[in-house]
C-alpha positions, 0 to 999 in steps of 0.5 A: 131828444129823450122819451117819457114814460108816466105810470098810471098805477090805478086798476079796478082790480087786480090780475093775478100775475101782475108783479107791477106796483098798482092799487085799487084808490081810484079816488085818487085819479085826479089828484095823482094828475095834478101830482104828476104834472108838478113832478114834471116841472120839478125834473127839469134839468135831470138829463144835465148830469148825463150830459158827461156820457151824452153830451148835448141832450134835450128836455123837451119836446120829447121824442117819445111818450108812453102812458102805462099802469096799471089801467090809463084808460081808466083816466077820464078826458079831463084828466087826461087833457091836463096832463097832456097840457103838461107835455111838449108833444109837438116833435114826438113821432109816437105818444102810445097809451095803454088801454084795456079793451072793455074801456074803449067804447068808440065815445073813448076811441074818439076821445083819445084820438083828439088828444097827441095819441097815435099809438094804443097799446092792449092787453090781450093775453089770451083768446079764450074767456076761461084763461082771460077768467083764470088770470083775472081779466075784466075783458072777454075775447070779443072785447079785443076785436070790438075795441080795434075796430073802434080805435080804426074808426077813430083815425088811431092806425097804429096798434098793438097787443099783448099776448101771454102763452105757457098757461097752466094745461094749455097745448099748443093748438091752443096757442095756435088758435090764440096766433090765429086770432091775433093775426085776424086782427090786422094790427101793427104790432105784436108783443108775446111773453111766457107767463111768469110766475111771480114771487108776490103775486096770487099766481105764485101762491097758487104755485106753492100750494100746488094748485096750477103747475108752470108748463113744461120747458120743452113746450114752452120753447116750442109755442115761442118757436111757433110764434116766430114763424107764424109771425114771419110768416105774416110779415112780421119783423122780430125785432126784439126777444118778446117783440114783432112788428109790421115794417114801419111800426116797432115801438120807438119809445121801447127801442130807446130803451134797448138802445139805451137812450135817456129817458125819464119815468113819472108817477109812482113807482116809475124808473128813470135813467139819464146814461150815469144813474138810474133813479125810481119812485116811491111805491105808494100813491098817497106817499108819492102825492103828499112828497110831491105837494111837497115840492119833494121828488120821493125817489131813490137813486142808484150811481152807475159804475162802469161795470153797471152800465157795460152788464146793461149794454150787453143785456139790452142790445142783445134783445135785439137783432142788431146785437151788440156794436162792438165799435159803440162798446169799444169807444164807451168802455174801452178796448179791454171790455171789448176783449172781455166780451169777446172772449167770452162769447167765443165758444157760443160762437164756434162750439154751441152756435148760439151767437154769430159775428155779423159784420162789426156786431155780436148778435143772436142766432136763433138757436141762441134765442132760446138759451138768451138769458144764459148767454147774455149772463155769460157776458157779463161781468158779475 
């Protein structure tokens, strides 16, 4: 069974890192339901020419399902029963939605709970009010305590939070503060990213006149070395680059994509891949409504070649520590590819250290964590 992903591209404002596609129209909430629900009847059958590669491959029900943006919990109940009766959820073993924690007040929480949630996922970022203001943030610290307690007593027992570090000024005993609270929180799950500077976005501005400066490489490595040993610590497993989880709870609907299952993106600006070809939507909320009326998908599609699909083997499974399945890369690409890649990875794997050979699969070591990006590029066949 394949995972869906829906995109709620709606936000009351905008932060100023995000480099993701959303807007501020949030008149157009309910007319963008009732669009992406026609855009899942209109899909059906796109897994069919994946079959080639897959074979078999359900529709529905879906295995996995994530509502992300944007902001879903800005989505009213209303809106967010429609949608969901448009959704075979009965054999999914998770159905994560995004929320930010000043929306979850408990009327929310409980709300939520009725529908086939099982998994929240919430923005965090930081615990301090004066980095949650510098980054744009509509929630406080205690915003983020607040809601957890109010998802527990809801019955949501699955939950997870992000965390951002590197910000501009920012030491590491203020990172190890941030750690701290996270973990105060008890919760299942644990996603951590470097704050990026990205191209189109106000954070990026800032940078080019010269008003905030990135953190220092050095120390960035060292607050994510933090990270993974303050989370060991606590019983964490690190199960992929920017990802921690309690036994039990990794996030199913992210592991098909670094296992590279099929899976299908809705709504404006979402991707979707079916083994041969990727395919995105239309940037544009009233474009994507309008085609849709239409009965027209507004998307693009990219054909992959061998060479594609190997690059984003290689990227993807080494995000995690299962590493590369040299038989999976043997009996998908062929002999000479595995070759390749080996060859490649030799010197990573007797000179540097930054790979090591676990059994049938190439995997990361931790120093190699640090450097991944390099590696994996290395690999590659560009």
């Amino acid at each position: 069974m394949a995972g869906l992903y829906i995109h709620i591209p709606f936000c009351k404002s905008r932060c100023i890192y995000c480099g993701f596609y959303s807007t501020v129209q949030r008149d157009l909430c309910s007319d963008y339901v009732d669009a992406l629900c026609c855009e899942l009847e209109l899909r059906r059958g796109y897994f069919e020419e994946g079959a080639v590669v897959y074979g078999s491959f359900d529709y529905e029900p879906w295995r996995t399902v994530y509502i992300g943006g944007g902001t879903p919990s800005l989505l009213d109940g209303n809106m967010l029963s429609r949608l969901f009766g448009s959704i075979d959820c009965s054999k999914a073993v998770e159905v994560t939605m995004e929320c930010n924690p000043d929306d979850v007040t408990q009327e929310y929480a409980d709300m939520i709970s009725c529908l086939p949630v099982n998994r929240v996922s919430m923005g965090a970022q930081t615990f301090s009010d004066s980095r949650l203001r510098f980054l744009g943030r509509r929630h406080s610290a205690g915003d983020v305590a607040l809601a957890v307690e109010r998802l527990r007593k809801a019955g949501i027992g699955n939950i997870s939070i992000d965390l951002m570090y590197g910000f501009p000024d920012e030491t590491l005993d203020e990172w190890q503060c941030d750690i701290d609270m996270a973990l105060s929180l008890d919760v299942e799950h644990i996603s951590a990213y470097s704050l990026m500077m990205e191209e189109d976005t106000p954070l990026y501005d800032m940078l080019m006149q010269g008003k905030v400066s990135e953190a220092d490489d050095e120390l960035s490595l060292k607050m994510y070395e933090t990270l993974m040993d303050r989370l060991y610590d606590a019983g964490y497993e690190h199960y992929e680059i920017s990802n921690f989880a309690r036994k039990g709870y990794r996030s199913q609907h992210n592991s098909s994509y670094w296992n590279a299952t099929p899976y299908m993106g809705i709504g404006a600006s979402a991707h979707s891949y079916n083994g041969i070809s990727r395919q995105w939507n239309v940037d544009d909320v009233e474009a994507y409504i309008r085609s849709i009326s239409e009965g027209l998908v507004p998307m693009e599609i990219e054909n992959l070649s061998k060479e594609s699909r190997y690059n984003d083997f290689v990227m993807l499974s080494l995000r995690t520590p299962e590493g590369i399945d040299i038989e999976r890369m043997r009996k998908e690409f062929g002999e000479e590819w595995v070759k390749y890649c080996m060859d490649n990875a030799r010197g990573f794997i007797r000179v540097s250290g930054y790979l090591r050979v676990d059994g049938n699969r190439l995997v990361l070591t931790r120093k190699g964590l640090f450097v991944s990006d390099m590696v994996m590029s290395m690999l590659m066949k560009i």
